[in-house]
C-alpha positions, 0 to 999 in steps of 0.5 A: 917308234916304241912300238917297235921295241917289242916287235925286235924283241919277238923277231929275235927270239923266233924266226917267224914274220912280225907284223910291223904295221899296215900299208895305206890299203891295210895290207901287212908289212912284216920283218923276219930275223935271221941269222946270228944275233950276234952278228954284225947288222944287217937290213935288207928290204926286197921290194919298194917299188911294186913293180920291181919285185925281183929282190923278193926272192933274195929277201925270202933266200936270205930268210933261211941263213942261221949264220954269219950276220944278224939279218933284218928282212922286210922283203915287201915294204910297198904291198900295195904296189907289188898287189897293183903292179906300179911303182907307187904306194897305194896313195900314188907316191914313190916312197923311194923319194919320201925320205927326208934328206934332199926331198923335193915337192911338186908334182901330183900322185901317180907322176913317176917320181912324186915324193908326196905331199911332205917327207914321210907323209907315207906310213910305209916310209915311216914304219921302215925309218922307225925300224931303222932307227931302232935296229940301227944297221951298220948296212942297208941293202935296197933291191930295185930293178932293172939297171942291173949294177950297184948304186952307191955314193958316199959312206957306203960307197966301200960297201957298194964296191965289196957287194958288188965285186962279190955280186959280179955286177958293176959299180955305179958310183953316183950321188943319191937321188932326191929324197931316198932311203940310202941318201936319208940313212947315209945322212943320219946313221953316222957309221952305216952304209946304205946302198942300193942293188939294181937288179936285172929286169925280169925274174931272178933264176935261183942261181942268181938268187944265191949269187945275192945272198952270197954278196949279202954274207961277203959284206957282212964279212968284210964289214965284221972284220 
């Protein structure tokens, strides 16, 4: 984890991509800093699962704001899927159920839902956890696809109501799955939220883009407030 301590430092002074680490095929994974620093934190990953790409381009939008909250972005945490098109990290788990909290084994890689050999058995799961424990954000946004609603439950359940009001998408109100990100985060970051936006299927047209990125600064607003 202290490899970390450098890496938020450079995002803060420059708004430029910090290599965080490598996927299993060697492919980078970078964060971006935007907005305020001294604004309320912020995490946003676009893409866990490679083929659900379309918060990519929230992620990049997201990139530009130089106001409001301090933004932590990593918009590919999963290149190695998004470069194969499957769900699954280049090891074949579905590093949205590699996540401690209520992880289940079984199974074999590339089964849909195959949360690996162990909890963060992943090096993509374990370098988005340091860096969450480092940034310690008071919210996390996780874009998937294609339900097209907002899942949360629990202490982030008055986010996933704000974001998804100010997003015009419908409230899904039902417990973490198994073994992933926001139930892990909700479990072990006492006064955060951590939630996921279920895009719709398909590319986002740019309106649509903007309509997340204006949900992303109406929550950091409310929580700031």
């Amino acid at each position: 984890m202290t490899a970390i301590v450098p890496i938020l430092a450079a995002v803060a002074v420059a708004s430029a991509p910090v290599q965080l680490g490598q996927s299993e095929g060697g492919r980078p994974i970078v964060a971006v800093r935007a907005g305020d620093p001294q604004g309320v934190h912020v995490f946003v990953v676009g893409c866990i699962h490679g083929n659900e790409g379309a918060g990519i381009a929230v992620a990049r939008a997201l990139e530009l704001v130089r106001a409001g909250p301090d933004l932590m972005i990593v918009p590919v945490l999963n290149p190695d899927g998004l470069a194969q098109g499957t769900r699954q990290d280049g090891r074949g788990v579905d590093l949205n159920a590699n996540w401690s909290s209520g992880w289940h084994g079984g199974g074999r890689p590339w089964d849909v839902h195959y949360a690996g050999p162990r909890p963060f058995s992943e090096r993509e799961t374990r370098i988005v956890r340091d860096l969450i424990l480092r940034f310690r954000p008071r919210v996390t946004i996780w874009f998937h696809q294609h339900m097209d609603l907002v899942w949360a439950w629990g202490p982030s359940t008055a986010a996933g109501r704000i974001y998804a009001r100010a997003a015009g998408m419908r409230f899904y109100h039902q417990h973490w799955l198994a073994g992933t990100a926001a139930n892990w985060q909700n479990h072990h970051l006492p006064g955060s939220a951590s939630f996921t936006v279920e895009l719709p299927a398909g590319s986002l047209t740019p309106e649509q883009v903007q309509r997340q990125v204006r949900a992303v600064l109406a929550l950091a607003a409310a929580i700031h407030g």
